[in-house]
Backbone as CSV, one residue per row, in Angstrom:
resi,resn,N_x,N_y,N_z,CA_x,CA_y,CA_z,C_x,C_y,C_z
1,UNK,0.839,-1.189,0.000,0.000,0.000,0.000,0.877,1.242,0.000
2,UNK,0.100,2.372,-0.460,1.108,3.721,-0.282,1.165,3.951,0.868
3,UNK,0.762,3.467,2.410,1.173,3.924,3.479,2.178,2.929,3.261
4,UNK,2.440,1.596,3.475,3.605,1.054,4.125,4.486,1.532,2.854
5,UNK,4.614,1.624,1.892,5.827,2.224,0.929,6.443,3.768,1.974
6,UNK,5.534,4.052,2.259,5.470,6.083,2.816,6.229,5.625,3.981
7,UNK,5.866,4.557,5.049,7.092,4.084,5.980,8.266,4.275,6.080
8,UNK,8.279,2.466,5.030,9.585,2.413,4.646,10.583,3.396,3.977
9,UNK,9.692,4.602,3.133,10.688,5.382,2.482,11.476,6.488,3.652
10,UNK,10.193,6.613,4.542,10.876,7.524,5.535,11.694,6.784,6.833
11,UNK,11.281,5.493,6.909,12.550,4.542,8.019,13.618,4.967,6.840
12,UNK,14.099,5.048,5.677,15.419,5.216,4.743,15.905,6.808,4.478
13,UNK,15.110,7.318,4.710,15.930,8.826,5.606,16.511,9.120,6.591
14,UNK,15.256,8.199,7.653,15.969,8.523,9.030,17.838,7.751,9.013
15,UNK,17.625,6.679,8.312,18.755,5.797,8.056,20.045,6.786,7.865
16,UNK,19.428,7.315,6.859,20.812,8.648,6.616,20.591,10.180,7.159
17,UNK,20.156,9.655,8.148,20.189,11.280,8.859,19.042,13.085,8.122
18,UNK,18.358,11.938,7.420,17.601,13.073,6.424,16.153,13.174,7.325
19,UNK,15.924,14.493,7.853,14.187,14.316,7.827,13.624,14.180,7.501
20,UNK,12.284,13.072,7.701,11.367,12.719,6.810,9.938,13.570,6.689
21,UNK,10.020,14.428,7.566,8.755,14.929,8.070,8.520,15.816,6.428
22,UNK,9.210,16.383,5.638,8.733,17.196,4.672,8.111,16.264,3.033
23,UNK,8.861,14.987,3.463,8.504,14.214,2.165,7.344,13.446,2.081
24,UNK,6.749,13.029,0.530,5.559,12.169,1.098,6.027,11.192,-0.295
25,UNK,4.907,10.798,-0.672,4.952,10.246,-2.156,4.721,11.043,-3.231
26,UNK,4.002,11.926,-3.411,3.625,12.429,-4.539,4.707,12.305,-5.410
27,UNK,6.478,13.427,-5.079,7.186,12.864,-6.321,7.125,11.693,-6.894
28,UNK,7.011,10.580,-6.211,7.276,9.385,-6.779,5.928,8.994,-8.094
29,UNK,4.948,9.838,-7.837,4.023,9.557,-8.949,4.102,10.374,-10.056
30,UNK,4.769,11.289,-10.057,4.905,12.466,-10.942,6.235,11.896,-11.329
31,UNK,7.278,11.122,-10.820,8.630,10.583,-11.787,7.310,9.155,-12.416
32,UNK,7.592,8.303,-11.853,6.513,7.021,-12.249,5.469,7.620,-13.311
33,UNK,4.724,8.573,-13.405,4.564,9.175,-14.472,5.606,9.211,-16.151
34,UNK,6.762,10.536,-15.409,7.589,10.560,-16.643,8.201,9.524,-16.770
35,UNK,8.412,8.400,-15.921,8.842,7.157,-17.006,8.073,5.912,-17.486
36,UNK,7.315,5.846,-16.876,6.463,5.589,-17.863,5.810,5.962,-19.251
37,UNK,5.954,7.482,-19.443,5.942,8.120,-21.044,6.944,8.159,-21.604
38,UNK,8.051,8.155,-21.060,9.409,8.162,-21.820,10.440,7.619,-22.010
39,UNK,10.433,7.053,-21.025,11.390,5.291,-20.931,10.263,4.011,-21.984
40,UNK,9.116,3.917,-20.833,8.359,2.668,-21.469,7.357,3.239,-22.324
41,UNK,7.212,4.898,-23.039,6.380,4.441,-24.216,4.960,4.818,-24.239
42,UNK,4.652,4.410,-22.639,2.994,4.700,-22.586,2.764,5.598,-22.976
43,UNK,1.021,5.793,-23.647,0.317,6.901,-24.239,-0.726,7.480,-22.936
44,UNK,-0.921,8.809,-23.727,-1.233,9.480,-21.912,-2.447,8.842,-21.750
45,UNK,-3.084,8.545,-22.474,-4.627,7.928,-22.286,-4.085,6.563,-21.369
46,UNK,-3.292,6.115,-21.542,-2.674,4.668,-20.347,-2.335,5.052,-19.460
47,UNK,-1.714,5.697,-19.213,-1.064,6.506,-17.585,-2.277,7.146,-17.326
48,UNK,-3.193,7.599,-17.277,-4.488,8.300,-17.659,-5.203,7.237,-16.581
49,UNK,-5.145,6.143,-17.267,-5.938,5.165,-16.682,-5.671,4.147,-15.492
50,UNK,-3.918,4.213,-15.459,-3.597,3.706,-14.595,-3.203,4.672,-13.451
51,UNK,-3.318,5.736,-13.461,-3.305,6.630,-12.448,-4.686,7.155,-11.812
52,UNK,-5.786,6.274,-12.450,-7.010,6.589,-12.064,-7.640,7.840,-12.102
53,UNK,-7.479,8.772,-13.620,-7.318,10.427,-13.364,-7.975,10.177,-15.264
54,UNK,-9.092,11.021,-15.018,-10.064,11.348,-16.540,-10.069,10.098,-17.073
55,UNK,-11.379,9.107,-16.402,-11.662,7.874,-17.279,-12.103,8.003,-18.668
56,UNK,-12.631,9.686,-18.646,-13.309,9.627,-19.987,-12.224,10.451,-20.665
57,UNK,-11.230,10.659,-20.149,-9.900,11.530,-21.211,-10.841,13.013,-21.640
58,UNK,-11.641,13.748,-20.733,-12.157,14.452,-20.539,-11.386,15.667,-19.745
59,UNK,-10.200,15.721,-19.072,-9.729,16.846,-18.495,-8.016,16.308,-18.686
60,UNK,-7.374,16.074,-19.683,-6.005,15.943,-19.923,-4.998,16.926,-19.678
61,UNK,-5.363,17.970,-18.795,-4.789,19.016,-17.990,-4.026,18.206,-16.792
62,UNK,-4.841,17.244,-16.458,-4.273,16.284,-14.909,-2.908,15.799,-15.605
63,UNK,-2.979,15.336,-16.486,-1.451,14.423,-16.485,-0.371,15.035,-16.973
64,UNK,-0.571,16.342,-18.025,0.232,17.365,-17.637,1.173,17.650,-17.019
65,UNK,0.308,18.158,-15.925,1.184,18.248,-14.453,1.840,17.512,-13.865
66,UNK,1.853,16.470,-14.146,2.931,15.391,-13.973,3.835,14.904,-14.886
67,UNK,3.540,15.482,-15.957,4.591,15.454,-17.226,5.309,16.063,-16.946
68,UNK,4.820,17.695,-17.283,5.796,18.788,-16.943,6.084,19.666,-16.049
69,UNK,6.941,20.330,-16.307,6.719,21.729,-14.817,8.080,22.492,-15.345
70,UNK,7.333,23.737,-14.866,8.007,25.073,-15.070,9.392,25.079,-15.088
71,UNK,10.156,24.150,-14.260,11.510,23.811,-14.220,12.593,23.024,-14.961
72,UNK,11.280,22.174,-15.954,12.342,20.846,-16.865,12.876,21.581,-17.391
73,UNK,13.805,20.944,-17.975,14.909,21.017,-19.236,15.169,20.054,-19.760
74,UNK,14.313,20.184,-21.181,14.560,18.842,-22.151,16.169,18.604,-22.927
75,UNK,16.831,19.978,-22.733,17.905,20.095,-23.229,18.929,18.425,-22.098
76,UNK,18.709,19.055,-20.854,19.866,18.856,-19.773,19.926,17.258,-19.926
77,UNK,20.937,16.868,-19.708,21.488,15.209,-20.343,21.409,14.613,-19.104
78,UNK,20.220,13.071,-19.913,19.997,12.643,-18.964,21.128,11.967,-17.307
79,UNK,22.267,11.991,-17.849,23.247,11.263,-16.816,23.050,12.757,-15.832
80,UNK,22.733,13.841,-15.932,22.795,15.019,-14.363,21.752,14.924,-14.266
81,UNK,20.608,13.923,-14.192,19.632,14.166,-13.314,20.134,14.261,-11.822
82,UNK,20.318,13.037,-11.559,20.499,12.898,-9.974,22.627,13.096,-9.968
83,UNK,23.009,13.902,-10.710,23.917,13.840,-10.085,24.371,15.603,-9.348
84,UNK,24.739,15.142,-8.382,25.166,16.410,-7.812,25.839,17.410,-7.782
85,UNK,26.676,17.016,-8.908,28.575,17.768,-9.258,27.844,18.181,-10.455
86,UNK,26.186,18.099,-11.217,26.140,18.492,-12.763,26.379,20.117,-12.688
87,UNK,26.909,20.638,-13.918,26.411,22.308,-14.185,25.186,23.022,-12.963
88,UNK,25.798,23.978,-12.787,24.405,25.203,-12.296,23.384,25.407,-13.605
89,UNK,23.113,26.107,-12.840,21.403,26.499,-13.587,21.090,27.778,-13.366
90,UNK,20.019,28.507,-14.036,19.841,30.027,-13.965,19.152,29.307,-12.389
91,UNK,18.911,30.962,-11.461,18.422,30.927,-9.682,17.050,30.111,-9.831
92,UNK,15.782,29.389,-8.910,14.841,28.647,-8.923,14.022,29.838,-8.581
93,UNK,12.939,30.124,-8.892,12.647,31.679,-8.937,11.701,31.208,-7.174
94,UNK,11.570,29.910,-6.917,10.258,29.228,-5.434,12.036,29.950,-4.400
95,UNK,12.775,28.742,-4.870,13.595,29.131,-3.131,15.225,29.695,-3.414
96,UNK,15.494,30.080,-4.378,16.512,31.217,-4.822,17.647,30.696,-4.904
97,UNK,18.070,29.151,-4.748,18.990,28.433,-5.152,19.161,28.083,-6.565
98,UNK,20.198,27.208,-6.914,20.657,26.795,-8.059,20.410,25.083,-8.339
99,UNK,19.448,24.632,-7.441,19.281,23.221,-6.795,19.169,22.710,-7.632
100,UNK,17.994,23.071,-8.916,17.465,22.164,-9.874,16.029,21.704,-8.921
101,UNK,15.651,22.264,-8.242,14.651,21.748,-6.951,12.790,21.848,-8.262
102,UNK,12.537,21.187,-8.065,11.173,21.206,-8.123,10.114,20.917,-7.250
């Protein structure tokens, strides 16, 4: 279930000294989203359906928002996603760092 996943993800913070109190799942449905459209392919009407969001493909604004956001960069290569040493970035206009934060 998404509670015991929501647990375990936060027993694996406390593990490394990270607070868990600010995280939940949502990123994880909004990445699980983009790879599912872009790794495996799916069409939004499938993620659509398996995210339980516009059975009738009546408000395709919802998955959107989990596609994109104000911050991607289709340019930036995929190996600096998660790495930490990648290039800066213009300031995050939410918290005035160079984080790459969404």
């Amino acid at each position: 279930t998404s509670d015991s996943f929501l647990e375990c993800f936060r027993n694996n913070l406390l593990d490394i000294n990270v607070d868990p109190r600010p995280y939940g799942t949502h990123s994880f449905r909004r990445g699980g989203c983009q790879f599912l459209h872009t790794v495996r392919g799916w069409s939004f009407r499938k993620i659509c359906d398996w995210g339980g969001w516009a059975e009738n493909f009546d408000n395709p604004g919802t998955i959107f928002k989990y596609l994109l956001s104000w911050n991607d960069n289709p340019a930036e290569a995929r190996e600096h996603y998660m790495n930490p040493n990648r290039p800066g970035c213009d300031p995050c206009y939410s918290c005035g760092r160079t984080c790459h934060c969404g």
